[in-house]
N, C-alpha and C positions, 0 to 999 in steps of 0.2 A: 756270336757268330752262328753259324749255320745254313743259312741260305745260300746259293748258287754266287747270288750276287756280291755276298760278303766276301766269301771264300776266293772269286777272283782278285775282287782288291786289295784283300789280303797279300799280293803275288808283287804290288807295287805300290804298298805302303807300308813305310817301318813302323811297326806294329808295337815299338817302344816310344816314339817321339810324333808318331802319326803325320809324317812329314813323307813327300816321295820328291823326285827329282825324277821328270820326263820329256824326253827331246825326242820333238816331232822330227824325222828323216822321210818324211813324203813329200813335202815341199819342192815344186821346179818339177815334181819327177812325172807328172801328167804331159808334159808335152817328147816323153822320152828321152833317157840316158843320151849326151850328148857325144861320149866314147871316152872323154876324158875324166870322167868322174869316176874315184877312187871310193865307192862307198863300200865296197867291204871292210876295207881299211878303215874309214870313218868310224864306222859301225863296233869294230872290235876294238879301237878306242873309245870311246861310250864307254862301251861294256866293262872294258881296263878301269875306266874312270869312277866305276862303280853308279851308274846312272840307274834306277828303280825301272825305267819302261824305256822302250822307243816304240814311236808310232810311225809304220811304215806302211806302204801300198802293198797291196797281194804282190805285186810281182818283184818288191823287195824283197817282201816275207821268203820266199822261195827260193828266191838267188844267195841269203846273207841267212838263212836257217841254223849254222853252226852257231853264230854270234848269240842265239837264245838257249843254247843247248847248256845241261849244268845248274846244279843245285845254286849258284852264286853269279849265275847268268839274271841278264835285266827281264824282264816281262817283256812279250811283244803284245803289243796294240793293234790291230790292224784299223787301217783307216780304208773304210768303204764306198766314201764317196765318188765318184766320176763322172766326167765328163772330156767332151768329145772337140767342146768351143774353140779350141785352140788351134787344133792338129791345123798345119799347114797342106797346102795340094804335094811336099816333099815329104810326108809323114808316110813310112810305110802303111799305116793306116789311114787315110785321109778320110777329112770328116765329109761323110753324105747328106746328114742332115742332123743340125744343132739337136741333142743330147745334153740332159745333166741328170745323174741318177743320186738320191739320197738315203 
């Protein structure tokens, strides 16, 4: 070990059996929270569960921040990719013109 790049995988791989366990939680979440969804809750189960990473969207990351906090907390992932394809004319953001960033 010693590089940047080890050192973070080190954060979401067991480091004895070299095995992780990661649950993407960005999925559905590009077209906006529908009001109903409990994903904090979600999320601090994961964490209960003992999961190695979860990979969320930036505006997960921000809203569900506590759930990564702690020596014995999962890694967070962030997942960067976006796009715009979706948004309906009822999206507080409606799409102006088709976007996908990578």
């Amino acid at each position: 070990m010693g590089t940047g790049k080890d050192l973070r995988i080190s954060e979401f791989v067991d480091q004895d059996d070299k095995r992780s366990v990661i649950v993407q939680a960005s999925q559905g979440i590009m077209l906006g929270p529908s009001g109903d969804e409990r994903l904090d809750e979600a999320l601090e189960v994961l964490a209960r569960a003992g999961v190695d990473g979860i990979i969320v969207s930036r505006g997960l990351a921000s809203r569900c921040s506590r759930v990564f906090r702690g020596r014995d907390s999962p890694a967070m992932i962030m997942s960067l990719d976006w796009t715009n394809a979706f948004r309906g004319s009822d999206h507080p953001l409606p799409m102006m013109r088709l976007e996908h960033l990578v």
